[in-house]
N, C-alpha and C positions, 0 to 999 in steps of 0.2 A: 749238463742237464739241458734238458727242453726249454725253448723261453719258459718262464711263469713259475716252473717245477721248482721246489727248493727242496735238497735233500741234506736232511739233520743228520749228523754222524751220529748222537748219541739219541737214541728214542727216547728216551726222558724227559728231552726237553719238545719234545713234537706235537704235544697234545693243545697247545694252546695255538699253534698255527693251524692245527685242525681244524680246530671249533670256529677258526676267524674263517675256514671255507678255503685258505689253504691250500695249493698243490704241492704234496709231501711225499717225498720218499724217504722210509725210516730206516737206519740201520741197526742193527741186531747182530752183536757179535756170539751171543749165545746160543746155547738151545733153549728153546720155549722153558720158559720156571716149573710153572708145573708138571709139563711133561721130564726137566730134570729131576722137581724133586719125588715122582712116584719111582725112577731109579735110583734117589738114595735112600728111598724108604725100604726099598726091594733090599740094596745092598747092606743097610744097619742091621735088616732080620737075618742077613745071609753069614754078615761076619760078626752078629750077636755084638754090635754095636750100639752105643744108646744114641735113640732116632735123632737127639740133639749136636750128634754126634757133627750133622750135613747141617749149615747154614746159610744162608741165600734168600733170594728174591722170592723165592716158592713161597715161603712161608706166612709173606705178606698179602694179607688178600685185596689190600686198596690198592695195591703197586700190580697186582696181577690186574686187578679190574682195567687198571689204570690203562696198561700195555694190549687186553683185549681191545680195548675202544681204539688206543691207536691202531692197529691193524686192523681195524675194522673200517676205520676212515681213511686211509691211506689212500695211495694211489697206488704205492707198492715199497716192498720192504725187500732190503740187499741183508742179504743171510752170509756166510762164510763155509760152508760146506751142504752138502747133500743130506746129511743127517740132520743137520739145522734145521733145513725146507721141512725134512719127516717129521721133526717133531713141531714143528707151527700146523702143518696141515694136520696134523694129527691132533691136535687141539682145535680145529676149525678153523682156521686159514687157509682162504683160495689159495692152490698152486699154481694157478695165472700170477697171482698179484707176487709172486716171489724170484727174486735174482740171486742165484747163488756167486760169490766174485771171490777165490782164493786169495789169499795173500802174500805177499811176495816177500825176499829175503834181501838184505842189504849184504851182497859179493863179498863187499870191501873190507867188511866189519867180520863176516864169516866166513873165512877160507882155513883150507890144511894148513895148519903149521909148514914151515920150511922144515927141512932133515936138519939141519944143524941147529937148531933151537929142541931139537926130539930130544926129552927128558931119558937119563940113560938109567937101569936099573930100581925101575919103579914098579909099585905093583900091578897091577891087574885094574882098571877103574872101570866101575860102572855110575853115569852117573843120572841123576834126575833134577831137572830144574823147574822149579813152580813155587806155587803158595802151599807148602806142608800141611796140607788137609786133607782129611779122606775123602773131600772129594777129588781130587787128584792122585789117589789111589795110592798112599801114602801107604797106608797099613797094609795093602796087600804087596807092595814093594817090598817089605821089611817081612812080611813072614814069608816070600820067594828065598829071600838073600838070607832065614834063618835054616829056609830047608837045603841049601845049598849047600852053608857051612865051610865054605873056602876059606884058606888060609891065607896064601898069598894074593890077597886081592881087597880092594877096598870098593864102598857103596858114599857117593859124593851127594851130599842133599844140601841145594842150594834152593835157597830163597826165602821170604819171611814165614816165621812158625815154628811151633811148637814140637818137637821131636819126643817121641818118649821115653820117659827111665830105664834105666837097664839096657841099654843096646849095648851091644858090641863094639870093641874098641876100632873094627872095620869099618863102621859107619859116621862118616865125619859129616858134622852139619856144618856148611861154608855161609850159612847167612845169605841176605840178601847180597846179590852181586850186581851191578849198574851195566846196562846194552853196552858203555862201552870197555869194559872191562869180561863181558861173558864170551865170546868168540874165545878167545884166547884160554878162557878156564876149561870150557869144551873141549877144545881143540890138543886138555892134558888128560884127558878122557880114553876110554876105547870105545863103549856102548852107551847109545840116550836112552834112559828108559823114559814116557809118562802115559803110567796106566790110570787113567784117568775112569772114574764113573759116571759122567758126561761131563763132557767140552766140546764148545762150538766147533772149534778146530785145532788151536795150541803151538802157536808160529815157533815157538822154540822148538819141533820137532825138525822144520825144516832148515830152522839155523844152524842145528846141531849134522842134519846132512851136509848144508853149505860147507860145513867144518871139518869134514871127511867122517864124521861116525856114521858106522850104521846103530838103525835105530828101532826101537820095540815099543809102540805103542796101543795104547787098546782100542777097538771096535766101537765103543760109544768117547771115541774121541775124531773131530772133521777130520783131522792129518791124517787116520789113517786111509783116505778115499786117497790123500794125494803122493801114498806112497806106496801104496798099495801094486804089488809087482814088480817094487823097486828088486833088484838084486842084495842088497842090504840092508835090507828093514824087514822085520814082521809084525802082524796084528795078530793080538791074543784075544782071548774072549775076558770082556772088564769082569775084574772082582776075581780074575779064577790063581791063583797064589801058585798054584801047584803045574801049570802052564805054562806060567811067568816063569819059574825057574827053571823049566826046560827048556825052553827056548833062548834063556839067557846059558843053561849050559850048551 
């Protein structure tokens, strides 16, 4: 940073180095709140979800107030993809005032398995790692993998949350797994899905590349700008179920 400049990693806490007059750059690893939560309002009427279904910052309005004034007083705000930027300006945020700065993978923690550690005689994995919520596109994951209907294959959901009743005995929930411990559960994988209904960006899409998968992400998620024309990855349109399992056929 600039002499003087101080930039807060978390905008949360920025608002009182403002007010003191402050030279601050804010980070913002999401998309703008309420421009996420009018897409999971769209998406609860789309998959006849109840609206409480999406939980978040959206729905607070002292914490949205809060985060306008920051970006209003800033000097500028480091966003995490290109869609980021769209939805701040899209809520009235200068696009001078904004830096978009990808993020990066740890090699060492995320690489191909070696061949002689390759699992022999396993199924088919497809898998997804996040917080089991619709807003990471939990539900429309699971009616993909219902229209699919395969047999020899399995659907891996790792990470904290709530799965729902009745799934198929395909669908294994792994729980929360620890950064150092996920390379390696990836790397037993064939396909990353996360069809998310926004996300800032979603670094595990590109760990999960680090790890040799290709990967299927959705359009209102940042990773898909950065993989966008990869030979092994594609972007779906978020929420579409019926898409999702074509592209994973």
């Amino acid at each position: 940073c600039a002499p003087g400049v101080w930039l807060k990693i978390n905008s949360g806490f920025a608002l009182e180095a403002l007010r003191r007059r402050r030279r601050v750059w804010v980070d913002h690893g999401s998309l703008h709140e309420r421009f996420a939560g009018r897409l999971y309002r769209e998406e609860a009427a789309r998959a006849a979800l109840p609206e409480d279904s999406f939980t978040g910052n959206f729905r607070q309005d002292w914490l949205l107030e809060r985060q306008d004034e920051e970006f209003a007083r800033a000097d500028g705000v480091v966003v995490l993809s290109e869609l980021a930027k769209r939805s701040l300006v899209a809520e009235g945020v200068a696009a001078s005032k904004i830096r978009v700065s990808w993020p990066g993978v740890d090699a060492e923690r995320f690489r191909p398995v070696s061949p002689d550690r390759v699992e022999k005689r396993r199924p088919f994995r497809v898998v997804q790692v996040s917080s089991l919520t619709p807003a990471k596109g939990l539900h429309v994951l699971l009616d993909a993998w219902r229209r699919l209907g395969w047999q020899d294959a399995e659907l891996w959901l790792v990470g904290a949350g709530e799965v729902p009743p009745g799934l198929p005995a395909s669908v294994v929930a792994q729980g929360p797994v620890p950064q150092t411990a996920l390379g390696e559960l990836i790397s037993r994988c064939d396909v990353f899905v996360l069809p998310s209904i926004a996300d800032g960006f979603g670094l595990v899409v590109l760990q999960a590349m680090a790890a040799g998968l290709p990967v299927v992400v959705s359009d209102q998620c940042g990773a898909a700008e950065a993989v966008q024309g990869a030979r092994y990855a594609r972007v779906t349109r978020a929420g579409d179920p019926e898409q999702l399992a074509a592209v994973l056929e």
